[in-house]
VOLOMI-75457 format. One record per residue (C-alpha): residue in one letter; z, y, x. Coordinates in nm, 2 decimals, always signed. Each point is the difference from the previous one (the first is absolute). Layout:
residues N
A, Z, Y, X
...
END
This chain:
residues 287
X, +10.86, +11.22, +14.40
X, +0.07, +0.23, -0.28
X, -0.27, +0.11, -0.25
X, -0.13, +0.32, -0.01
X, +0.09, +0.23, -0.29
X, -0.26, +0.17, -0.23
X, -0.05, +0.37, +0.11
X, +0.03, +0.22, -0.34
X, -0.08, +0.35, -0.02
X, +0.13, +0.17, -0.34
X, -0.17, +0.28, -0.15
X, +0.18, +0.23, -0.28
X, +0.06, +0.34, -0.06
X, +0.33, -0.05, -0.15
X, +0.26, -0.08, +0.25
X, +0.25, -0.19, -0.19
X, -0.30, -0.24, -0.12
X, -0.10, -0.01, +0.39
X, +0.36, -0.05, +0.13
X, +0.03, -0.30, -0.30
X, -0.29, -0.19, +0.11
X, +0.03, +0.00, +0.34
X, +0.39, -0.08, +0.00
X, -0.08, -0.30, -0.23
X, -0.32, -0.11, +0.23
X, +0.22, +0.07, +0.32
X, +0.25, -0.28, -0.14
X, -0.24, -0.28, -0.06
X, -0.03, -0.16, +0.36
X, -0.36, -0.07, +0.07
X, -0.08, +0.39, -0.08
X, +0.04, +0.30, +0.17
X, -0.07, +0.36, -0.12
X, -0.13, +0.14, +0.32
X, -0.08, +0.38, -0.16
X, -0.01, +0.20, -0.30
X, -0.20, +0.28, -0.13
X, +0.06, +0.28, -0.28
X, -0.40, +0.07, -0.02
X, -0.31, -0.10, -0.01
X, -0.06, +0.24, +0.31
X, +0.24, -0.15, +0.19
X, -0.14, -0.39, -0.05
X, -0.25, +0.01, +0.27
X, +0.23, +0.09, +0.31
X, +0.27, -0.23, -0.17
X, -0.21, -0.24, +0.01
X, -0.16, +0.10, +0.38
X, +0.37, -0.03, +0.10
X, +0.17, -0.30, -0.08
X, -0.35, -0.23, -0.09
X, +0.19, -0.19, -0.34
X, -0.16, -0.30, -0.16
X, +0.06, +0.14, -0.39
X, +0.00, +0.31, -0.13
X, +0.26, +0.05, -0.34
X, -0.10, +0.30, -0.15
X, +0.06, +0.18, -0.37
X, -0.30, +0.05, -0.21
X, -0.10, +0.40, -0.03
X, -0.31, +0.11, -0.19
X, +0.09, +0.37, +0.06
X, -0.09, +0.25, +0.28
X, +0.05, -0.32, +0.26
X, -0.21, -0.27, -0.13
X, +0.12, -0.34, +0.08
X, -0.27, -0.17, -0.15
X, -0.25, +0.20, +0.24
X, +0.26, -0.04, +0.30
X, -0.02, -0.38, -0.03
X, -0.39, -0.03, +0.02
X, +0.02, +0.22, +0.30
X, +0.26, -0.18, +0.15
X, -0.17, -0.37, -0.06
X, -0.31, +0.14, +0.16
X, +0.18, +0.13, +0.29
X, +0.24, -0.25, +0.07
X, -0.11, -0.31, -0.22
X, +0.27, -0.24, +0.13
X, +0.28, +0.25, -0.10
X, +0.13, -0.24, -0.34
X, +0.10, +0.30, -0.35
X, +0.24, -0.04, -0.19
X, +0.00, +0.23, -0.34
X, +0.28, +0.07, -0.20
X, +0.01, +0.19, -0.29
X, +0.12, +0.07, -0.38
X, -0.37, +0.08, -0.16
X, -0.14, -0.25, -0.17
X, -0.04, -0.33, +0.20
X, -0.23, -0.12, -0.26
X, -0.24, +0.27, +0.11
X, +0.09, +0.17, +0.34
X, +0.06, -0.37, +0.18
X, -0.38, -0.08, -0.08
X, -0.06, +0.39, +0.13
X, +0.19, -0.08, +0.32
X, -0.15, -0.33, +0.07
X, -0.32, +0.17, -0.02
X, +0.09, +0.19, +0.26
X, +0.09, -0.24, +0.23
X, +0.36, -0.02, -0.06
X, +0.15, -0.37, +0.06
X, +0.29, +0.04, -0.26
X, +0.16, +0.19, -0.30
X, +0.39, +0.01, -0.06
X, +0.13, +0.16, -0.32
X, +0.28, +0.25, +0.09
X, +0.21, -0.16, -0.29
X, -0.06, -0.32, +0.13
X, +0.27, -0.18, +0.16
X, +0.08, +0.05, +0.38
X, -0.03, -0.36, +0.14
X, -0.43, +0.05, -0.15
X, -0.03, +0.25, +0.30
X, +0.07, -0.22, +0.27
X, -0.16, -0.30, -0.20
X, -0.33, +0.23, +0.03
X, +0.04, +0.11, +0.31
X, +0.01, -0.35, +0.14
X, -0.27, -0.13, -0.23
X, -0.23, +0.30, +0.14
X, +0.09, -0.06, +0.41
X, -0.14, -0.37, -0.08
X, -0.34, +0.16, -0.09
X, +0.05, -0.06, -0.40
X, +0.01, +0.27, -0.30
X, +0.33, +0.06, -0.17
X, -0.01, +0.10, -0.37
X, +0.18, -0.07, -0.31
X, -0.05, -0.25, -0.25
X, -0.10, +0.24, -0.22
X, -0.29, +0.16, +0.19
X, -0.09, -0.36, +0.12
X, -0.08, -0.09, -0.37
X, -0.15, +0.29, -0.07
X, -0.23, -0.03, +0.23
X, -0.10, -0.34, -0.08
X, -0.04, +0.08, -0.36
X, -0.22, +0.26, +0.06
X, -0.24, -0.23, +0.23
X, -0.06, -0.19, -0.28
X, -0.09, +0.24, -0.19
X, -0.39, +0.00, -0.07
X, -0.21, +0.33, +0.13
X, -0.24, +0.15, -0.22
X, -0.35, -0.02, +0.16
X, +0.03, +0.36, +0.15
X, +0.29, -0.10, +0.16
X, +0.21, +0.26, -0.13
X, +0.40, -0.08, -0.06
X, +0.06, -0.14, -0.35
X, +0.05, +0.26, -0.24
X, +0.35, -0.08, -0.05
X, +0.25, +0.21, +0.28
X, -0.35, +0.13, +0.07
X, +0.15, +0.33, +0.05
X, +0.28, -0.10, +0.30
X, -0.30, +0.00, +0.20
X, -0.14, +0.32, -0.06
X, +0.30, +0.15, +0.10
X, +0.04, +0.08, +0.36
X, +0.35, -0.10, +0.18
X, +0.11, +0.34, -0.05
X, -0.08, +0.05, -0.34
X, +0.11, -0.34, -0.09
X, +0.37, +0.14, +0.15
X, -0.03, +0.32, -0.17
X, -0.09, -0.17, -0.34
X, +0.32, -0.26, +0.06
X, +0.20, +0.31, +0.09
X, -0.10, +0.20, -0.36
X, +0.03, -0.33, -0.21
X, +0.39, -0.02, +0.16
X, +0.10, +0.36, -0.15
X, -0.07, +0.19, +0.33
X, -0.10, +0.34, +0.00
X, -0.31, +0.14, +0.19
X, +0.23, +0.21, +0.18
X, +0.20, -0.28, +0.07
X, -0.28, -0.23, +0.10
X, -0.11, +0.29, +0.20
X, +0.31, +0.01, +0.16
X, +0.05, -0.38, +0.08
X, -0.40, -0.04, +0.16
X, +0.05, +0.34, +0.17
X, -0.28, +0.13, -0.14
X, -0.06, +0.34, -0.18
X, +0.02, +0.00, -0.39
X, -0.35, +0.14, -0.02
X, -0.10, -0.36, +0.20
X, +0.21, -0.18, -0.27
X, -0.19, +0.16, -0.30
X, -0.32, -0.06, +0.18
X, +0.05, -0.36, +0.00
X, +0.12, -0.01, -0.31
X, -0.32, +0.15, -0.14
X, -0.23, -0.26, +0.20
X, +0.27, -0.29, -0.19
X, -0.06, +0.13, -0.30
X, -0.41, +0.03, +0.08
X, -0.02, -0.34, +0.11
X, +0.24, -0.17, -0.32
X, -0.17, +0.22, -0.26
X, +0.23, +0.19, -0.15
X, +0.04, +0.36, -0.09
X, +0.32, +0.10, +0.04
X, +0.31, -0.04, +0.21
X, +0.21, -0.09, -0.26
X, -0.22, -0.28, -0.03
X, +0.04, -0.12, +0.38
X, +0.35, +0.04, -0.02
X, -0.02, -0.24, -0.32
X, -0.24, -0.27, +0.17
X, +0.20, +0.03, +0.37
X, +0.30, -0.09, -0.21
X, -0.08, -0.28, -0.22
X, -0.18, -0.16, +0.36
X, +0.33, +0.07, +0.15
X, +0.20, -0.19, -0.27
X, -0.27, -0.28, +0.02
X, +0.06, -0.01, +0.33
X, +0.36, +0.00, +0.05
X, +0.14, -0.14, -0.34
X, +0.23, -0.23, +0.05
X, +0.11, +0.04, +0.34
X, +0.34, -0.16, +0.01
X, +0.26, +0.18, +0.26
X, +0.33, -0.14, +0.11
X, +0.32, +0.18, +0.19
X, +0.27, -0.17, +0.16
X, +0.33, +0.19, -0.09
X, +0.28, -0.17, +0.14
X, -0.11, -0.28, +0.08
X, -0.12, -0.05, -0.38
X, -0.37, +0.00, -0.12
X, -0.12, +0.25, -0.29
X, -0.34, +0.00, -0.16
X, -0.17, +0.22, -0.22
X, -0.37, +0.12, -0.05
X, -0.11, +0.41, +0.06
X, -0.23, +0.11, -0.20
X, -0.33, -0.03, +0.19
X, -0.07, +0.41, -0.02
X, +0.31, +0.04, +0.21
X, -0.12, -0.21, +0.27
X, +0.05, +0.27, +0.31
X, -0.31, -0.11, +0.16
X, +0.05, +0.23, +0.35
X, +0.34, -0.07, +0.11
X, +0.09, -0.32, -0.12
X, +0.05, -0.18, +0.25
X, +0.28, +0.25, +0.14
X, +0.25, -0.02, -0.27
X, +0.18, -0.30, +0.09
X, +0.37, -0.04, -0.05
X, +0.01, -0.24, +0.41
X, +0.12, +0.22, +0.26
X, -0.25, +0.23, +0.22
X, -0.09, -0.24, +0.22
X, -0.10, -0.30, -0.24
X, -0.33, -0.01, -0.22
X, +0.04, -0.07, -0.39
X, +0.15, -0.33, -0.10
X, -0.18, -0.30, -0.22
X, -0.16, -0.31, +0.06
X, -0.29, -0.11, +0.24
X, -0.39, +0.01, -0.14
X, +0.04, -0.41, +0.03
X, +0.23, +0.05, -0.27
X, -0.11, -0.14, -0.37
X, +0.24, +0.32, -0.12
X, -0.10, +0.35, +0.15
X, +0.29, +0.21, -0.01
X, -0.03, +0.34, +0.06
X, +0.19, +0.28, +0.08
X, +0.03, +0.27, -0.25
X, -0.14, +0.38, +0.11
X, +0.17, +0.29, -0.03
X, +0.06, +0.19, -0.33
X, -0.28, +0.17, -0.14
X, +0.06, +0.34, -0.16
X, -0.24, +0.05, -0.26
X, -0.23, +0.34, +0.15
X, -0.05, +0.30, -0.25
X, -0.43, +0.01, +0.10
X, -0.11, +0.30, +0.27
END
């Protein structure tokens, strides 16, 4: 009697990311990628129509919320298994998706055998993140509380951001623009600079220039040494980007596999990580 395969629903606005994932999931045999949507508006009667097991879907903190979508969705349909994946921060937005009820959190750079690792891992009723997080998260639980149970003043200020402003803040410290930002979260600029002002209410600082400066050096903190292979004919060349050219929207996109395969490297189980590398960053002139 043969087994029945994991129904996957894929949500992404970009098609070529959405055509990728569900091309590579189609190909594993025990899956099946029974719809796809391009919205959050559109996830509901997806889901209505062909019932799947796990939902894949990008992380967006702009006009659609995914964070928001997922803790409707787990209270409307709590046996329906997320799957995140994203290029923010893992360090910060996996924690952010867990506590919304997510069940794992892929890195778009990460390599394309992790997704159907997770995917599997989730359907059994376990979490899937990356060693990384996993450590994290242990090293902060054993991290004493002050009495008023407030974080620890240390990365104190991660969680006074909210997810949107923590996006916005990862955005400026990666050389974006607000009209660029504006532009990637579709959201008005005057929306941008109003978040930017709460950012810079809630860190303490007086200027912009002075975000810009702080969003930076916790981007380079964040990313430094992030170690990115290719595979040109057949032939492996590394090198390090600087950590400010990280392109932290799109990453996962610029893959030199064809359309219909995700971005090459080596399993989470690895003791190596490679990576991808993202697409060229072109230094922006400010709004």
């Amino acid at each position: 009697m043969e087994t029945a395969k994991i129904r996957i629903l894929v949500l992404d606005d970009q098609p070529l990311l959405r055509y990728g994932i569900s091309g590579y999931l189609n190909s594993q045999p025990d899956m099946m990628v029974c719809g796809e949507a391009e919205s959050i508006s559109d996830v509901r009667s997806k889901i209505a129509e062909c019932q799947p097991q796990v939902l894949v879907t990008a992380l967006r903190l702009g006009a659609e919320d995914s964070l928001k979508l997922i803790k409707k969705l787990k209270t409307e349909t709590p046996q329906l298994r997320i799957l995140v994946y994203s290029a923010l921060a893992e360090t910060i937005f996996a924690e952010r998706a867990m506590r919304a009820k997510a069940n794992g959190y892929v890195m778009k750079q990460a390599a394309r055998e992790e997704l159907a690792i997770a995917v599997r891992e989730i359907v059994k009723g376990g979490i899937y993140v990356s060693r990384q997080v996993a450590l994290s998260a242990f090293q902060k639980s054993l991290q004493p509380r002050p009495k008023n149970n407030r974080m620890p003043r240390s990365g104190a200020w991660l969680e006074e951001l909210s997810n949107r402003e923590m996006h916005i803040f990862q955005l400026l410290g990666s050389g974006f623009g607000n009209r660029q930002i504006a532009t990637s979260l579709g959201l008005s600029v005057k929306t941008i600079d109003s978040h930017q002002e709460n950012i810079k209410h809630k860190l303490h600082l007086r200027s912009c220039a002075q975000l810009r400066e702080r969003a930076a050096k916790w981007v380079e903190q964040t990313f430094d040494a992030e170690e990115y292979v290719s595979r040109d004919a057949g032939q492996q060349r590394k090198w390090k980007l600087p950590p400010r050219r990280l392109r932290v929207v799109e990453a996962f996109a610029a893959s030199a596999t064809p359309d219909s395969e995700l971005a090459a490297g080596t399993s989470a189980t690895a003791s190596q990580p490679v990576r991808s590398p993202p697409a060229p960053y072109a230094r922006n002139k400010g709004v």
